[in-house]
C-alpha positions in Angstrom: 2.1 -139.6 -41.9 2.7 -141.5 -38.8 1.0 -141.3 -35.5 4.4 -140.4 -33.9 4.9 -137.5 -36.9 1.5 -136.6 -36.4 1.7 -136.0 -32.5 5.2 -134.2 -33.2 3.9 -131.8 -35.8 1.0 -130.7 -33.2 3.5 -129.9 -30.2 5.1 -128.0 -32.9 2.1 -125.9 -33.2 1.4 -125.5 -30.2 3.9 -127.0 -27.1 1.3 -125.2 -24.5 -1.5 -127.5 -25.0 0.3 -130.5 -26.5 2.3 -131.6 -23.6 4.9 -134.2 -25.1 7.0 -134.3 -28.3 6.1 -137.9 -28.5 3.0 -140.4 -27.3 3.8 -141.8 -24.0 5.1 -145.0 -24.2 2.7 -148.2 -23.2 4.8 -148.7 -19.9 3.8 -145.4 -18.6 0.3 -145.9 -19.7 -0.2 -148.8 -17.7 1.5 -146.9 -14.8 -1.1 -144.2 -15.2 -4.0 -146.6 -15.4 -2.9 -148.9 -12.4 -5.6 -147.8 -10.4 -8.3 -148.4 -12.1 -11.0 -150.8 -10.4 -10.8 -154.4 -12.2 -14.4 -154.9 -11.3 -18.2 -153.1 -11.3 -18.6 -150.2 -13.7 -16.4 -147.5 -13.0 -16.3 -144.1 -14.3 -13.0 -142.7 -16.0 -12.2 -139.5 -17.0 -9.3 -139.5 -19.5 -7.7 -135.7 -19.4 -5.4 -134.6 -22.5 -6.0 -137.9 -23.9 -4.1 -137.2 -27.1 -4.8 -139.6 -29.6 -5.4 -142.4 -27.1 -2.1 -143.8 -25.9 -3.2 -144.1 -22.4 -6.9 -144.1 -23.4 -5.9 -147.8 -25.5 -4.5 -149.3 -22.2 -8.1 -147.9 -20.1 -10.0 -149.9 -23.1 -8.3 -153.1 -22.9 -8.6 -153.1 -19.0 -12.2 -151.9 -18.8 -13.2 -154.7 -20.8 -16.5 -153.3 -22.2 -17.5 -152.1 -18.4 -18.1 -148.7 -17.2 -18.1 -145.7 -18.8 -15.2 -143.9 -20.5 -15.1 -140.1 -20.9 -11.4 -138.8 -22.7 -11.0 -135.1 -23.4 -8.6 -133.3 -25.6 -8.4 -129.7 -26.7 -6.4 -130.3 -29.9 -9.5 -131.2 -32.9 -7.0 -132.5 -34.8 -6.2 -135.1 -32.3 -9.7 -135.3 -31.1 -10.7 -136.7 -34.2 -7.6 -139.0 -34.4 -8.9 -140.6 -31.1 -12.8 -140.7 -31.7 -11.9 -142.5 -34.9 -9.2 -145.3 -33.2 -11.9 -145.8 -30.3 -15.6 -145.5 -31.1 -16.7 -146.7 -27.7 -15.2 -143.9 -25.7 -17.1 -140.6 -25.1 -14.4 -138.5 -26.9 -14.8 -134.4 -26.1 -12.9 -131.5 -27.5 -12.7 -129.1 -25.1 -11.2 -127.1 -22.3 -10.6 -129.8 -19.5 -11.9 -127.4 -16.8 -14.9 -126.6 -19.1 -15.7 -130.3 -19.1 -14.5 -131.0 -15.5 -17.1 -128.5 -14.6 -20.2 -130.0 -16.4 -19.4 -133.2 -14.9 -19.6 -131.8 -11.3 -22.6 -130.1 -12.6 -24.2 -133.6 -13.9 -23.4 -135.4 -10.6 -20.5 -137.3 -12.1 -18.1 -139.6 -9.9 -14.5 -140.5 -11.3 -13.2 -143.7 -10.0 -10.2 -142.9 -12.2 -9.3 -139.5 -13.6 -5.9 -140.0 -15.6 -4.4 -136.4 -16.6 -2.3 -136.1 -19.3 -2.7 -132.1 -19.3 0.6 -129.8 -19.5 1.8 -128.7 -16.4 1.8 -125.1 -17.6 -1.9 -125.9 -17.9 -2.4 -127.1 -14.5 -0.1 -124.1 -12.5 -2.3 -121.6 -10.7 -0.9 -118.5 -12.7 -4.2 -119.9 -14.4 -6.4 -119.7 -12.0 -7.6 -122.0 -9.2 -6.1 -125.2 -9.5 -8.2 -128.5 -11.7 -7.0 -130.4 -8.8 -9.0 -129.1 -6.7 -12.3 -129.7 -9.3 -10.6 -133.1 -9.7 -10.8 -134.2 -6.1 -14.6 -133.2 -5.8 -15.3 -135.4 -9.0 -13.6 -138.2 -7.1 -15.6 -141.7 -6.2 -15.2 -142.8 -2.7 -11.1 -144.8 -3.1 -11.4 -143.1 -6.3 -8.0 -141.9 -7.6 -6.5 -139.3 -9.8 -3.5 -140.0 -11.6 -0.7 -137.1 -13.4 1.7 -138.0 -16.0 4.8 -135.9 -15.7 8.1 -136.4 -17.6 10.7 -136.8 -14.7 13.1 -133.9 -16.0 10.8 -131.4 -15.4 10.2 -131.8 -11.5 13.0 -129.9 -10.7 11.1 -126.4 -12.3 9.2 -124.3 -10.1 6.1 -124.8 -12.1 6.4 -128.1 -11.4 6.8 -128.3 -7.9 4.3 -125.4 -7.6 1.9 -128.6 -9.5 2.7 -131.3 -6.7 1.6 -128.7 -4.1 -1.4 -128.4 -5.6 -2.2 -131.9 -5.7 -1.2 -132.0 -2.1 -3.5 -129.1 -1.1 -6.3 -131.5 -3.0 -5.2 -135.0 -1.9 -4.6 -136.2 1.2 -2.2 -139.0 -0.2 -0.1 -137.7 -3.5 2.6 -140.6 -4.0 5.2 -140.5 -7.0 6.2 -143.8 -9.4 9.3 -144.8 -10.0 10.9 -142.8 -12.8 9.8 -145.1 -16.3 12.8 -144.9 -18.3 11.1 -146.9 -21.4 9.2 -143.8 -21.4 10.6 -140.8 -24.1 11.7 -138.8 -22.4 11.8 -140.7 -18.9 8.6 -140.1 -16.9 6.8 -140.4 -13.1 3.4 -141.0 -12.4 1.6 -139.1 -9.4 -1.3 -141.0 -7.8 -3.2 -138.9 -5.6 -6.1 -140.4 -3.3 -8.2 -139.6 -0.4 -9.7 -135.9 -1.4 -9.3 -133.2 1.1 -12.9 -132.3 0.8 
């Protein structure tokens, strides 16, 4: 079975958790990833990593630097991950669960990449990860949202950008990335409203 068949059958299962029919495609990866510091050690925390798309591009720009967390719910594609990239810290768990700990430990993000369903991120569940997300930020650290451009017109999905905005003093949206199936935006949000 191929990766793509394998990601396909898992949204299948379960389309709350998995949030895309398909990996995203190694344009919007690099979108998502743009931030990241190219020197020091940073921290990045790789949310609804899936089995690694965006967590391969993170890799091949850390170089072997700083430290590399990537959380996904799904075991099935936990395991998938963990096994294509042995040097990242690979959890399966709830991303709010996880979030939390990190605060807990005293964790900075320079880079928190989320790849979570927007469903998942919408406050009919509860307070918003955004706002956990912008308290694990480094000083100019960032936090990035994959989003497939279709779906910004939905309430959910605007009701997701306010959150970010209630979180982030800056929230700025990427061009739409049609290499991307189905096309996609990236929002980079900076400068926590702490």
């Amino acid at each position: 079975m191929t990766e793509i068949q394998a990601f396909t059958r898992e949204f299948l299962r379960d389309p709350m958790t998995v949030a895309s029919l398909v990996p995203s495609a190694a344009p919007l990866c690099r979108q998502a990833a743009a931030p990241l510091p190219e020197t020091g050690d940073p921290v990045v925390l790789d949310l609804g990593a899936g089995t690694g798309q965006v967590t391969d591009v993170i890799q091949e720009r850390l170089g072997g630097r700083g430290r590399h967390i990537a959380v996904e719910f799904n075991p099935r594609m936990a395991a998938v991950l963990a096994e294509r990239q042995p040097k990242v810290e690979v959890i399966c768990d709830d991303a709010n669960a996880v979030v939390d700990r990190l605060l807990e430990e005293g964790v900075r993000a320079d880079l928190t990449v989320s790849g979570l369903p927007w469903l998942l991120t919408a406050p009919s569940r509860g307070r918003s990860i955004y706002e956990k997300l912008a308290r694990l930020a480094a000083p100019g650290g960032a936090v990035t949202q994959l989003a497939h451009a279709w779906v910004r017109v939905f309430p959910t999905a605007r009701q997701v950008q306010r959150n970010l905005e209630a979180s982030f003093e800056e929230v700025v949206v990427s061009r739409t990335v049609w290499a991307n199936i189905p096309p996609a935006v990236v929002y980079v949000a900076r400068r926590p409203r702490l």
